[in-house]
N, C-alpha and C positions, 0 to 999 in steps of 0.2 A: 152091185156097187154098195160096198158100205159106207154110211154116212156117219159122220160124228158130230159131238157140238161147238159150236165156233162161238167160244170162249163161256161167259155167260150171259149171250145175249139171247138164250133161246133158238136161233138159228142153230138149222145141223146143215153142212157140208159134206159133201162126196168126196171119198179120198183122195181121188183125181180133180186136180182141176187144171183147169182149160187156161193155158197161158197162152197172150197173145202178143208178145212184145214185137212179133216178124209178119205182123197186119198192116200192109203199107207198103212193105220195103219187097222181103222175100215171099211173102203171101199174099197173092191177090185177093182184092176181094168178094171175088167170086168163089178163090176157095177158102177164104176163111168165111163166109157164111156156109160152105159145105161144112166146113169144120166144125161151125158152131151147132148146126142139125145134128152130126154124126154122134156129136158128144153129148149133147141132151137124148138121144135116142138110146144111147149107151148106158147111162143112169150120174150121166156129170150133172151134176144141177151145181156149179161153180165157175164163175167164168172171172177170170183178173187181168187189170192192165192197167197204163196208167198214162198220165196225161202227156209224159214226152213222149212214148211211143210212136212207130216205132223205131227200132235199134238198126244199128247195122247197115248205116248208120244212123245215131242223133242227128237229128239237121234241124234248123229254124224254118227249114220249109214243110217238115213233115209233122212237127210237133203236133198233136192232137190227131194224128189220122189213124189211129187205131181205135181210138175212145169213137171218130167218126164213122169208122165200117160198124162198127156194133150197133149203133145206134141206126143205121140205116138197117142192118138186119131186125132192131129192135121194131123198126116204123114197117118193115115191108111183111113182118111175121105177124105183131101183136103179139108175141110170145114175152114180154119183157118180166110178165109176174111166174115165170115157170123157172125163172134162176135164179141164183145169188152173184149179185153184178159188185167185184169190188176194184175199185182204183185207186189214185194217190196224186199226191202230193209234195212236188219234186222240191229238193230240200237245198241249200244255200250253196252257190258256187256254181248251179250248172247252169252257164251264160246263155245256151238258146231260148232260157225261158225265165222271163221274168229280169232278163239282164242277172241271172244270178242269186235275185234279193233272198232271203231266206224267210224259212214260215213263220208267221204270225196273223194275229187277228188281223193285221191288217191284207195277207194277201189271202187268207183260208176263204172269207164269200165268195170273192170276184173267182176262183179259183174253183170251188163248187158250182158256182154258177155256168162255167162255162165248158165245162165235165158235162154236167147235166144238160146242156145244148147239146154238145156232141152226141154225148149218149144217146138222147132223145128221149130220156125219161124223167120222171116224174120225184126219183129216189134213187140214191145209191145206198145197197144196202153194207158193204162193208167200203167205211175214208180210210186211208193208211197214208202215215206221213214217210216218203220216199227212202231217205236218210235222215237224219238226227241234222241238226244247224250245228252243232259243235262238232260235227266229225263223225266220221266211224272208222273203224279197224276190219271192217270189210274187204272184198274188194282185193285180196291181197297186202294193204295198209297193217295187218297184223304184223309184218317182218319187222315193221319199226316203228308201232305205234307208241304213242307217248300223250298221257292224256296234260301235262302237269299245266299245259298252256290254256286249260280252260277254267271260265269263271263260274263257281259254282251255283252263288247269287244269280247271275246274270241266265244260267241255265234255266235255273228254278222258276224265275219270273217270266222267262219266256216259256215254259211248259203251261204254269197257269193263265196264262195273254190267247193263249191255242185253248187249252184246257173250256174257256170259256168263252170263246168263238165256237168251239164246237157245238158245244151245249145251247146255242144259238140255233145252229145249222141244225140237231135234231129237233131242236125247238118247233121250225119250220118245217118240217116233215121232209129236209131234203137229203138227210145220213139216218141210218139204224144206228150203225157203229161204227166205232173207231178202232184200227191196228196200226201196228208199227212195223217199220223196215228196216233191216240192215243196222239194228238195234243191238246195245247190250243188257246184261245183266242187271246193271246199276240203273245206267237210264230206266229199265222198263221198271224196275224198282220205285223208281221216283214217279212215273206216269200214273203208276199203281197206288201208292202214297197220296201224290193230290189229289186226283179224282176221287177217293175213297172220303180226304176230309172235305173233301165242296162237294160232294155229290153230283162231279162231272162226268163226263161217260169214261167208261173203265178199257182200259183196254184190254181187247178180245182176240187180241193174235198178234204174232212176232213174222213177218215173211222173211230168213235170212237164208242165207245158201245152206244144202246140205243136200250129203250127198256120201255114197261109199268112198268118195274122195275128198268129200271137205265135212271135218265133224267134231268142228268148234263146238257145235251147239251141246255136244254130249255131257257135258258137266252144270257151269252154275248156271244155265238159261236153262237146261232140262230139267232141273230142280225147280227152277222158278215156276217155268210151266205148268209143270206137274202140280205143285204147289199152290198155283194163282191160276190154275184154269184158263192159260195162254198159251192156246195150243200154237204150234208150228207151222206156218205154212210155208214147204219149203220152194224154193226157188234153185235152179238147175239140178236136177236130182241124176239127171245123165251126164252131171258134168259135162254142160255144153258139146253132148254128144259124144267127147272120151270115150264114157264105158260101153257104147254099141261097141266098141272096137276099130269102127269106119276109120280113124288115124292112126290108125297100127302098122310097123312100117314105111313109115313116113309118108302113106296116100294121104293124097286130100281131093276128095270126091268134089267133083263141080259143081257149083252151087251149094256146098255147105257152107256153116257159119266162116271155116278155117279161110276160108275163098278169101272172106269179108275183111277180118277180122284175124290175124295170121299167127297171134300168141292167144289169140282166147280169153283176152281180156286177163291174162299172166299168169294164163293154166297152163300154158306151153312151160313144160321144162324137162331135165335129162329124167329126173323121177318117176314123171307121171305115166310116162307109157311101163314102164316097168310094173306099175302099181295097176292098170289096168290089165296089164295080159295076166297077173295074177287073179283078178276077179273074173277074166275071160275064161280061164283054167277051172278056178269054181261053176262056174255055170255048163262048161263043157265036160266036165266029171258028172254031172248029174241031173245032163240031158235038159238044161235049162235055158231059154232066150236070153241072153244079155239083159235087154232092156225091158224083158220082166222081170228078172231076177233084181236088179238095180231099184226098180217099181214096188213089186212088192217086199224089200227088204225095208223101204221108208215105213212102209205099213205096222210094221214090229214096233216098229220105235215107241215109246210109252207116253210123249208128248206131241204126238203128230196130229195135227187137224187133216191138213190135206197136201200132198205134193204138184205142186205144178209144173205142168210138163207145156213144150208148146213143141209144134210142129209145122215146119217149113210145108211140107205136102199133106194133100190128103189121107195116101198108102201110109205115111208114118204115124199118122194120128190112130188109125186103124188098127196098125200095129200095138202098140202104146198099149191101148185101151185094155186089147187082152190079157194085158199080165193080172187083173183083176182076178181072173179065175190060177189064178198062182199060186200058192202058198208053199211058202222054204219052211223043211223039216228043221231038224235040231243039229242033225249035220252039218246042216249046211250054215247054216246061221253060226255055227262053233269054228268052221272053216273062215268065213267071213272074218270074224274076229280076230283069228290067226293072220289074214294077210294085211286087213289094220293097223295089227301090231306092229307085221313086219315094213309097212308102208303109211305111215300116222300123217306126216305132213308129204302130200308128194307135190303139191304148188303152193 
């Protein structure tokens, strides 16, 4: 398992990491404590989630029980100093938690504090703020995003109100560091910019989608990254399962997300399956698994910390795991880019 560094906090991360947003709902927790063994045994020393988890649904009943299976796995192992534990910090509008309110010094302690109950420890080593308070173009929201309705002042001031709450919470020994989610260019620009003149903590990773079907991130955040040592940590990299193929031809396997969730969160459309039986096509020219082929293609990328993948069952996580020992030739990577071309936006 190769390890990188996540950001410049001196922490290295495993390229894989261990997402757990289906801890609660679709995963029990008895096997998402298999899961979490499997993947430490494996060479994941990364584990991410976040305080609505989990998904599939959001509910005001389930809010924090992912943060709480880890932490009971935390308290029944003692294993808690053998990984890198990062969560978040759910961002303005999503009403099961917090009525909505958005981030600030004022909800960032109470909010760490009760993470770290759940969790059962002592530190979270990577906080990440969920989505931006002024928005994002995430999410599908890029078909018509429009920033012109936000206050630039007002942004600013509330980046430094967080800026130095944070710098509090490390103060206290209860954050290493601090990343962003579902983030831009500019925004992380500016996180970069204050912290740099207060000497607040800097931010050490971007978690946005990406994936051989979503690759916003390939221009100005891959610069930034590259540039500002914020590496990626992506989030759906299978394309919420697309590119295993399991939805090809209109199946929908029981108990998958599609079950749950019936557009994919607005990856359902006439494009994308077109877009994935071409990346099916690559991986079947040259005798390669889908979903290591998808796996180790994020590995190339120049700005990548880690991908995170999560898994409904044990058998999948298993799965997963092995595209580690994968590596795509020069063909194959040059084929990739050809069906890219021919398939740039497919949701």
């Amino acid at each position: 398992m190769k390890m990188n560094p996540l950001g410049r906090t001196g922490m290295t991360v495993s390229e894989l990491c261990l997402g757990t947003m289906t801890f609660g709902t679709q995963t029990s927790e008895a096997d998402a404590h298999t899961q979490i063994d499997m993947a430490l045994a494996a060479g994941v020393n990364f584990v991410d989630t976040a305080e609505m988890y989990p998904v599939n649904p959001v509910s005001k009943e389930t809010v924090g029980h992912s943060e709480a299976i880890i932490g009971n796995w935390n308290e029944k192992t003692g294993r808690r100093s053998d990984y890198i534990l990062a969560t978040k910090h759910s961002g303005e509008g999503l009403a099961v938690v917090r009525d909505g309110e958005a981030i600030s010094s004022k909800t960032i302690a109470p909010t760490i504090e009760g993470s770290l109950k759940r969790l059962k420890t002592d530190y979270i080593d990577l906080y990440q703020f969920h989505w931006p308070n002024r928005g994002s173009y995430m999410f599908r929201k890029n078909w018509s995003y429009d920033p012109s309705g936000q206050n630039r002042e007002e942004t600013l001031a509330n980046m430094l109100d967080c800026l130095e709450a944070l710098q509090a919470q490390v103060d206290k020994g209860n954050i290493r560091a601090f990343g962003l989610s579902n983030e831009s260019a500019w925004g992380t620009a500016q996180w970069l910019r204050l912290s740099e003149e207060k000497g607040y903590p800097r931010v050490a990773s971007i978690q946005n989608e990406y994936s051989l079907l979503c690759r916003m991130y390939d221009t100005d955040l891959a610069e930034l990254s590259v540039n500002e040592d914020v590496g990626l940590m992506a989030f759906s990299p299978l394309g919420t399962g697309l590119l295993t193929g399991k939805y090809q031809g209109g199946v929908v396997p029981e108990g998958s997300r599609k079950t749950l969730n019936p557009d994919l969160g607005g990856r359902h459309s006439p494009r994308v399956y077109a877009a994935v039986d071409a990346y099916l096509e690559i991986a079947k020219r040259h005798g390669l698994d889908p979903v290591h082929m998808a796996l180790a293609w994020c590995r190339t990328r120049p700005f990548m910390a880690s991908a995170i993948f999560g898994a409904t069952t044990v058998a999948q996580l298993e799965h997963a795991l092995q595209s580690v020992d994968v590596t795509l030739d020069a063909q194959v990577l040059e084929e990739i880019d050809a069906a890219h071309r021919a398939h740039p936006m497919p949701y």
